[in-house]
N, C-alpha and C positions, 0 to 999 in steps of 0.2 A: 377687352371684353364688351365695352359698353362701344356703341358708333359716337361720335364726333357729336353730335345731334345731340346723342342722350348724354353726353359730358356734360354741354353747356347747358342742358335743360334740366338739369339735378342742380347746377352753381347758383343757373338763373333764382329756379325756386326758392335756394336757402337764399338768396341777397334779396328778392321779392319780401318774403316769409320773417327775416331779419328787418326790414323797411319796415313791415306793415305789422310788428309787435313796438315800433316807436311812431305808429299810426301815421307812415306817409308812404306815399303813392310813389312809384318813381318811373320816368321815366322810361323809351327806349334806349335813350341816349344813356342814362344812369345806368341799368341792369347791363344793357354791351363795354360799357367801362370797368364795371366791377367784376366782370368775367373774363373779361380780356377777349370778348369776340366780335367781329363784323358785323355792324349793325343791321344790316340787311340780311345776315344769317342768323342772326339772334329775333331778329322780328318773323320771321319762317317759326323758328321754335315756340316762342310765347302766342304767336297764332292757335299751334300746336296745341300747347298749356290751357289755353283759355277754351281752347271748342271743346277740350275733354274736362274743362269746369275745377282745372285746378287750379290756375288765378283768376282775379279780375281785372277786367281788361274797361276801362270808364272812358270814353272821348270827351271831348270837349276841353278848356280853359282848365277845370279842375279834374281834371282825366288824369289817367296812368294806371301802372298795373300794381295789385294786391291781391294780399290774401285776407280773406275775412277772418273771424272769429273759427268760424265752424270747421273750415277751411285748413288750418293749421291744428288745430285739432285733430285732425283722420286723415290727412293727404299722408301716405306712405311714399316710400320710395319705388314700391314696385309698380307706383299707378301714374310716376312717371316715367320709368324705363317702359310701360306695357303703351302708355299712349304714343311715343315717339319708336321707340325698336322691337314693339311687340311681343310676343312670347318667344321667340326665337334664343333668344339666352338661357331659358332653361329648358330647352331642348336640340340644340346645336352641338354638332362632334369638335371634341378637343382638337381636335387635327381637321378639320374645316371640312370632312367626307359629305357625302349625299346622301347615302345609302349606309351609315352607323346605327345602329340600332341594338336592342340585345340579342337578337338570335344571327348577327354579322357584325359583331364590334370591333370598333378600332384597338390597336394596342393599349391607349391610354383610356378605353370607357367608361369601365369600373372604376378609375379613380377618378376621372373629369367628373361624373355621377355624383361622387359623392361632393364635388367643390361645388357644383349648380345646384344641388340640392342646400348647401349653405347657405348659398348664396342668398338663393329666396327665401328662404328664413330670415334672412339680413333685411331684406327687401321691404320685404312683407312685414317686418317688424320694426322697423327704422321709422320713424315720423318727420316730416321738413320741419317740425316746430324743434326735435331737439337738437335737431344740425344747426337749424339759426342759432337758437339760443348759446350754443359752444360755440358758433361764428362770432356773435354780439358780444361774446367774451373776451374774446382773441385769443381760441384753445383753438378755433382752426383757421384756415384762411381760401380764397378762392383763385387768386390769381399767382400764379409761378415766379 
């Protein structure tokens, strides 16, 4: 459902988001280990993360990436699936057509409909701060 991209850019945030409620910064090196991605493809996504103002992004000696205060507060899940694979999710055919629509839908429309429409309510109501906090607990985990 989700691209490749927006996988690692949901894991990234909760291990960010999980870091910077025990107030440290971490790495690139840190966030692509705790995901299990390529750090040259993980550095593309938190580019990503940061220009749409969902972490921060610090250079220098006491640099690395977090999340503030306010930050973790309001960052949903859907404003990081919307910065990396755009709205395409919740309007994409079940069966991957072009031309799906309601006055020419696919066999599966009506019921794909109503999973996307879930979905973003999931989305849209999910916060990185309660995913960390069930990460920081070890009720969930990021790598396979």
């Amino acid at each position: 459902m989700f691209s490749k991209a927006c996988e690692y850019g949901i894991r990234a945030s909760i291990f960010i988001a999980e870091q910077s409620l025990l107030d440290r910064k971490v790495s690139l090196k840190d966030v692509a280990e705790a995901i299990d991605s390529p750090a040259s493809y993980t550095s593309k996504i938190l580019q990503k993360l940061s220009r749409n103002n969902i972490i921060n992004s610090d250079k220098g000696p006491t640099g690395g990436f977090s999340m503030g205060k306010k930050e973790l507060e309001k960052v949903k899940l859907s404003s990081i699936v919307f910065a990396i694979d755009g709205e395409s999710i919740y309007n994409g055919c079940g069966l991957g057509l072009k031309k799906c629509n309601e006055k020419m839908p696919c066999p599966v429309h009506n019921q794909f409909k109503m999973i996307r429409d879930q979905l973003k309510k999931m989305l849209e109501t999910t916060t990185v701060l309660s995913l960390a906090v069930d990460y920081e607990k070890g009720f969930s985990f990021l790598k396979r």
